[in-house]
LUMPA-528586 format. One record per residue (C-alpha): residue number from 0; x, y, z. Coordinates in steps of 0.5 Angstrom, whole numbers, plus 500, padded with zeros to 3 digits. Layout:
pos NUM&u X&v Y&w Z .
...
# end
This chain:
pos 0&u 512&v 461&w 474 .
pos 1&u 516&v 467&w 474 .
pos 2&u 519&v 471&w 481 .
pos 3&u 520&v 478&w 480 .
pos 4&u 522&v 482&w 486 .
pos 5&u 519&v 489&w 485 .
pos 6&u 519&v 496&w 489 .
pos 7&u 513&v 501&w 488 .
pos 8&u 514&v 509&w 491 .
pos 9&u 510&v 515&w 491 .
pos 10&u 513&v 521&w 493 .
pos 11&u 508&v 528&w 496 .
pos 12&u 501&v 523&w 497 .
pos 13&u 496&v 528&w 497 .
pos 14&u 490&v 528&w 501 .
pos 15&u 485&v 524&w 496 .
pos 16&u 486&v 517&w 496 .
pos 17&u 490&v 515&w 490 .
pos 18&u 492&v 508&w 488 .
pos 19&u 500&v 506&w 489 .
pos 20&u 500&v 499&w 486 .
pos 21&u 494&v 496&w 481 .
pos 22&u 496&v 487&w 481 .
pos 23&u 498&v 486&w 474 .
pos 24&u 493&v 481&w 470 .
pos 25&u 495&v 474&w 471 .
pos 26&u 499&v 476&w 477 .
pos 27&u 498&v 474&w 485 .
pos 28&u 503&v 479&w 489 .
pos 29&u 505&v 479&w 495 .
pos 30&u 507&v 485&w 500 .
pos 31&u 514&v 483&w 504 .
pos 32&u 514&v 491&w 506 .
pos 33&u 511&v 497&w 506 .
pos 34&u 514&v 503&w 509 .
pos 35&u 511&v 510&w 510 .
pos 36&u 516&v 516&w 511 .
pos 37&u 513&v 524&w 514 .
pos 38&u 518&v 529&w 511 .
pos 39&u 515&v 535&w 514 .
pos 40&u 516&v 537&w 522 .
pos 41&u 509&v 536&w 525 .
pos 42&u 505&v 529&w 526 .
pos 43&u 501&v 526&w 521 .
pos 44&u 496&v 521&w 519 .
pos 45&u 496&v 516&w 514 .
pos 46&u 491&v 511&w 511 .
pos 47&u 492&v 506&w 507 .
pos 48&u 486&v 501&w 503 .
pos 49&u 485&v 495&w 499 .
pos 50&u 480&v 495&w 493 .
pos 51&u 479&v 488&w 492 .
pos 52&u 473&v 485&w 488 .
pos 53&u 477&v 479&w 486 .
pos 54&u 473&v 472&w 487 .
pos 55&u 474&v 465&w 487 .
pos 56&u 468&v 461&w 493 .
pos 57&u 466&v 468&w 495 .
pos 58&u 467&v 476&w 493 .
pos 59&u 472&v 480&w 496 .
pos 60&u 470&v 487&w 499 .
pos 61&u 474&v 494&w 500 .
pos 62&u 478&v 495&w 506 .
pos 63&u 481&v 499&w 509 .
pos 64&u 489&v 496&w 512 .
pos 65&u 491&v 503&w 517 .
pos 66&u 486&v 509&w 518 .
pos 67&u 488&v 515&w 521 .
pos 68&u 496&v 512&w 524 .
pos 69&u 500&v 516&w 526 .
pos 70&u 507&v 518&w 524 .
pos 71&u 512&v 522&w 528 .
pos 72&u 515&v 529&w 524 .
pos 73&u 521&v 527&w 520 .
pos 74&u 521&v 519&w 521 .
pos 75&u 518&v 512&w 518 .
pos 76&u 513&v 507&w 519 .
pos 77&u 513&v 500&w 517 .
pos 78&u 508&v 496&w 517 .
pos 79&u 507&v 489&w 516 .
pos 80&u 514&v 487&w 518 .
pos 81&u 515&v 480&w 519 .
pos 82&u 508&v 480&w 514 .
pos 83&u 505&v 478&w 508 .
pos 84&u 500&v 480&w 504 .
pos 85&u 498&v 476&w 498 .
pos 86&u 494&v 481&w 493 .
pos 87&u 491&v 478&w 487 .
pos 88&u 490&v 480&w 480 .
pos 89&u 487&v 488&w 479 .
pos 90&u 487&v 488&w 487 .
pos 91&u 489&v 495&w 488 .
pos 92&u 493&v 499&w 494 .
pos 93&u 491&v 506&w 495 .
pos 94&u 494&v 512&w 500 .
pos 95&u 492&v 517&w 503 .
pos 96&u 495&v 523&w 508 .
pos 97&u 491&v 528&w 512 .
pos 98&u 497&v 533&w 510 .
pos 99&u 499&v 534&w 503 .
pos 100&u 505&v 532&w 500 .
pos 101&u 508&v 530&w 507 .
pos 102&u 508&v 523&w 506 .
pos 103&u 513&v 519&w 502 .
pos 104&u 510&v 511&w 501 .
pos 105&u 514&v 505&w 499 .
pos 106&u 513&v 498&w 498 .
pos 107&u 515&v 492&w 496 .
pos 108&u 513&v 486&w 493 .
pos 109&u 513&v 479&w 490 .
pos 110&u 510&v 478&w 484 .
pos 111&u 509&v 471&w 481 .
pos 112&u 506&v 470&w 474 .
# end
């Protein structure tokens, strides 16, 4: 089993849900850390979901991770410090922002084949 350190960006999210990161097949994931920066010089809101349909005793749904949070003019967000999320194989982590191409997303992740 391989261990591979991984970071995924996305620099100007839009304001349309759009993926970041799709679990590779074979693959589980683990997010050690994601980072949400707003570049403009107001207050936006971001929202970040979880596509799961994978299985095992029962079926995954779709949830939303953030809705609507808030990140001040000109600085970061982490979220899930000190947290793990363990994401299975064609999970996908999708981002929105309420204003285009001020956000900035960064995450990192474990990848175990």
């Amino acid at each position: 089993m391989a261990n591979t350190f991984k970071i995924k960006t996305k620099a100007d999210i839009p304001t349309t849900s759009t993926t970041l990161y799709t679990v590779p097949a074979s693959t589980t994931s683990i997010v050690l850390g994601m980072v949400l920066t707003n570049k403009a010089a107001s207050n936006i809101k971001a929202s970040v979901y979880l596509e799961s349909s994978t299985s095992d005793n029962e079926t995954n749904e779709n949830v939303t991770l953030l809705h609507d949070v808030p990140v001040p003019q000109n600085s970061a967000l982490e979220v899930f410090q000190g947290q793990k999320l363990v994401l299975q194989t064609t999970d996908v982590l999708k981002v929105k922002c309420d204003t285009a191409s001020s956000l900035d997303f960064l995450l990192s992740i474990l990848e175990l084949t």
